[in-house]
Rosetta silent file (secondary structure, phi, psi, omega in degrees, C-alpha in Angstrom):
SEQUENCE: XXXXXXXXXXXXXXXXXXXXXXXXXXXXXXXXXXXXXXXXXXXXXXXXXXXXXXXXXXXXXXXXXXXXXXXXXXXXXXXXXXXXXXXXXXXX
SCORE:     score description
SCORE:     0.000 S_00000001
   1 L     0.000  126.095 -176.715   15.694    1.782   56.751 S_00000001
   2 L   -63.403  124.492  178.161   14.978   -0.098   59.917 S_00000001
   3 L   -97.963  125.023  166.421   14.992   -4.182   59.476 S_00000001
   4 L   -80.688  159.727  133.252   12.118   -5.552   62.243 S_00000001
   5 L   -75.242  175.372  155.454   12.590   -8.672   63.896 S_00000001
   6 L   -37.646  -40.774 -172.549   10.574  -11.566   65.001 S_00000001
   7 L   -83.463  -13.283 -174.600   10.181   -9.612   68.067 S_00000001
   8 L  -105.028   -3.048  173.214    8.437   -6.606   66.882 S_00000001
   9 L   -64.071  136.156  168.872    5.458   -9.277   65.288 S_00000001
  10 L   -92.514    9.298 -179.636    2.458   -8.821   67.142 S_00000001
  11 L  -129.362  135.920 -163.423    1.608  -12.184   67.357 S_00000001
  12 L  -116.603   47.927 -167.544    3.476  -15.284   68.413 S_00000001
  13 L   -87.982  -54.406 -163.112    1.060  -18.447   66.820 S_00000001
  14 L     5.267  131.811  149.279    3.782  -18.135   63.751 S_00000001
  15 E   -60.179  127.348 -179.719    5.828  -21.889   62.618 S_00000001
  16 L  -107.297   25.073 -177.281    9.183  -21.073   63.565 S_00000001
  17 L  -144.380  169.185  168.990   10.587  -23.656   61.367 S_00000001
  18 L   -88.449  127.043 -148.893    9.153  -24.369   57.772 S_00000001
  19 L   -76.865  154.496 -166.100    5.796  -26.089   57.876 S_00000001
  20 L   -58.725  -26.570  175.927    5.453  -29.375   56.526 S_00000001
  21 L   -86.144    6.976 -171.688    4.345  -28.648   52.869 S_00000001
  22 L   -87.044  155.434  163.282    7.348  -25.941   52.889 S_00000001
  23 L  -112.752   89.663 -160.830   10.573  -27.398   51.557 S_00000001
  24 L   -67.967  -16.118  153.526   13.473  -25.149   53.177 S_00000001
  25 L   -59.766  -18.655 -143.813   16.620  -26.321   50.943 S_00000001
  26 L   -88.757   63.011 -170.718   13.981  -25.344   48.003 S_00000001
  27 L   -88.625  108.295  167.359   14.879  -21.152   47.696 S_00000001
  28 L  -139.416 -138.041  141.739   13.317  -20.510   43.998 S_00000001
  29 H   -33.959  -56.047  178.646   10.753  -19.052   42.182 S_00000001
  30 H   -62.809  -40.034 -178.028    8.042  -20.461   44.181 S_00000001
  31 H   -42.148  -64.470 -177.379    9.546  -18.985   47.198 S_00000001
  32 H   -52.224  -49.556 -157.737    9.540  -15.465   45.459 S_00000001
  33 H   -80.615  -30.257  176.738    5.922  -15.819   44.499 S_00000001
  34 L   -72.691 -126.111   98.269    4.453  -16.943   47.693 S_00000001
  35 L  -149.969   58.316  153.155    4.250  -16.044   50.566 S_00000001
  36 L    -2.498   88.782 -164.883    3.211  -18.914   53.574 S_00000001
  37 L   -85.487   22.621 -179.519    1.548  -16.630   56.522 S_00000001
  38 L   -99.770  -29.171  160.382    2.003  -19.237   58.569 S_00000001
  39 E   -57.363   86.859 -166.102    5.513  -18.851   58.594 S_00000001
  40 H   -41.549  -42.812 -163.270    7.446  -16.610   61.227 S_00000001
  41 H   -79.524  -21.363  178.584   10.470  -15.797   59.053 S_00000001
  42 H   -79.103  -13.000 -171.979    8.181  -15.465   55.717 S_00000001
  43 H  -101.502  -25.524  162.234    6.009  -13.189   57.239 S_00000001
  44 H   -84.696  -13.463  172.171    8.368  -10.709   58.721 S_00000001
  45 H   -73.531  -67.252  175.187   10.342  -10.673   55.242 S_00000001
  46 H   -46.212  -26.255  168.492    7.060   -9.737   53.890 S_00000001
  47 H   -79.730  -90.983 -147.816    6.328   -7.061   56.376 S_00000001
  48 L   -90.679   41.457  117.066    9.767   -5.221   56.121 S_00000001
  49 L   -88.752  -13.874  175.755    9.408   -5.637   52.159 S_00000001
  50 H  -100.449    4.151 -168.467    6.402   -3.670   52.016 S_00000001
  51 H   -91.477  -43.234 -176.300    7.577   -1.224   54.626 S_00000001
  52 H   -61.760  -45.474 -173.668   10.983   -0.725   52.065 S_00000001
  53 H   -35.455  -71.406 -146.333    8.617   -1.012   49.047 S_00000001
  54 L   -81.278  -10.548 -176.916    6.509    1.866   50.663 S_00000001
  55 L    63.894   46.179 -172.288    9.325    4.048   52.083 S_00000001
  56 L  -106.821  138.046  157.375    7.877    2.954   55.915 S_00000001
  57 L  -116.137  -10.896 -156.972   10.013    3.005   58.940 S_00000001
  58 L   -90.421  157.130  146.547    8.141    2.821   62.215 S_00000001
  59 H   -29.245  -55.429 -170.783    7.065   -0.206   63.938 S_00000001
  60 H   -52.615  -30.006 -147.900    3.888    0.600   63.974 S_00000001
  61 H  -131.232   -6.618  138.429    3.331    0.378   59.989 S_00000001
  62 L  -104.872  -14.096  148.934    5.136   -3.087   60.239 S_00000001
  63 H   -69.470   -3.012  168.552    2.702   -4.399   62.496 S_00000001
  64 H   -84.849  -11.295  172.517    0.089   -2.929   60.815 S_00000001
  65 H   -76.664  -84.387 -135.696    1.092   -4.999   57.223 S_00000001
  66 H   -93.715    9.883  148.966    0.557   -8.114   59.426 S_00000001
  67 H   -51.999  -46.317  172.531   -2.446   -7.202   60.815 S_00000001
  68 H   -62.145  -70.692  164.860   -3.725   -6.855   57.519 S_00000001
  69 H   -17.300  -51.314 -152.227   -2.389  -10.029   56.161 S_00000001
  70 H  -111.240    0.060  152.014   -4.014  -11.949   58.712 S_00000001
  71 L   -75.714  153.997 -124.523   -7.882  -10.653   58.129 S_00000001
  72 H   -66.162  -50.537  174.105  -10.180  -13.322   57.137 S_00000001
  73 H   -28.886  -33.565  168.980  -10.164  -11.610   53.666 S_00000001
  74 H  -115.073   40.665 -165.051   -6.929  -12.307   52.885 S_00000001
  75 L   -74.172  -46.113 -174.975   -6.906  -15.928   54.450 S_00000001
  76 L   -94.034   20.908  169.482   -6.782  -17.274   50.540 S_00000001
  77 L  -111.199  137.327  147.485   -4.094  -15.094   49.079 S_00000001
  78 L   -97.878  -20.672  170.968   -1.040  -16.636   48.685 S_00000001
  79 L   -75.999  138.980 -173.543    1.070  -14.775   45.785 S_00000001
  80 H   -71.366  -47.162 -179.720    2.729  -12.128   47.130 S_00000001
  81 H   -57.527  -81.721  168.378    1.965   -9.522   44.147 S_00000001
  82 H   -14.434  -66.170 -177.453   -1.764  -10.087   45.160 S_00000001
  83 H   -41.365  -62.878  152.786   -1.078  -10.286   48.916 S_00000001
  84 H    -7.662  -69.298  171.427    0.843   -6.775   48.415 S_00000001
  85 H   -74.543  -21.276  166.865   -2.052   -5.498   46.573 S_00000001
  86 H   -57.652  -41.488 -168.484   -4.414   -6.418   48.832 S_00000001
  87 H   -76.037  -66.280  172.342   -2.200   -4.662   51.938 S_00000001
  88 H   -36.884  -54.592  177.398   -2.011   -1.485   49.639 S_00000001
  89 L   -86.287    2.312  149.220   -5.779   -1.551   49.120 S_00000001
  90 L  -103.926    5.987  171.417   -6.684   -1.817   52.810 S_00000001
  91 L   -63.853  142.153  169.957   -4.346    0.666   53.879 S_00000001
  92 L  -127.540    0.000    0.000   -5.561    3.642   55.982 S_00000001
């Protein structure tokens, strides 16, 4: 299974550090549950977890997860199981 990079994101507003309410020594629970789309490195983890999740390889089908992510509709999810389901239920 193909790991993307940073580089295969189609967009480059992403924090490339962890944004001031993030705490980056903090790896827990919260971490797991969240997901921060503001974040370059959280948002490409998320994207090539739903591509493994999903049995996806191409490029194409991880820039299409953050396309998805980042419509207005899903501006106010933040849990990842939600976020997920939401990506799953807008898939075409």
């Amino acid at each position: 299974m193909a790991e993307f990079t940073e580089d295969d994101l189609l967009y480059d507003d992403y924090e490339k550090t962890t944004t001031a309410s993030d705490d980056p020594k903090y790896i827990g629970k919260k971490d797991r549950d969240r997901v921060n789309k503001k974040e370059l490195y959280e948002v490409k983890d998320f994207c090539n977890a739903f591509l493994k999740k999903h049995n996806l390889e191409k490029k194409g089908s991880f820039q299409k997860v953050e396309e998805l992510i980042r419509l207005p509709e899903a501006s106010k999810i933040v849990m990842r199981d939600e976020l997920i389901k939401f990506v799953e239920k807008h898939w075409k």
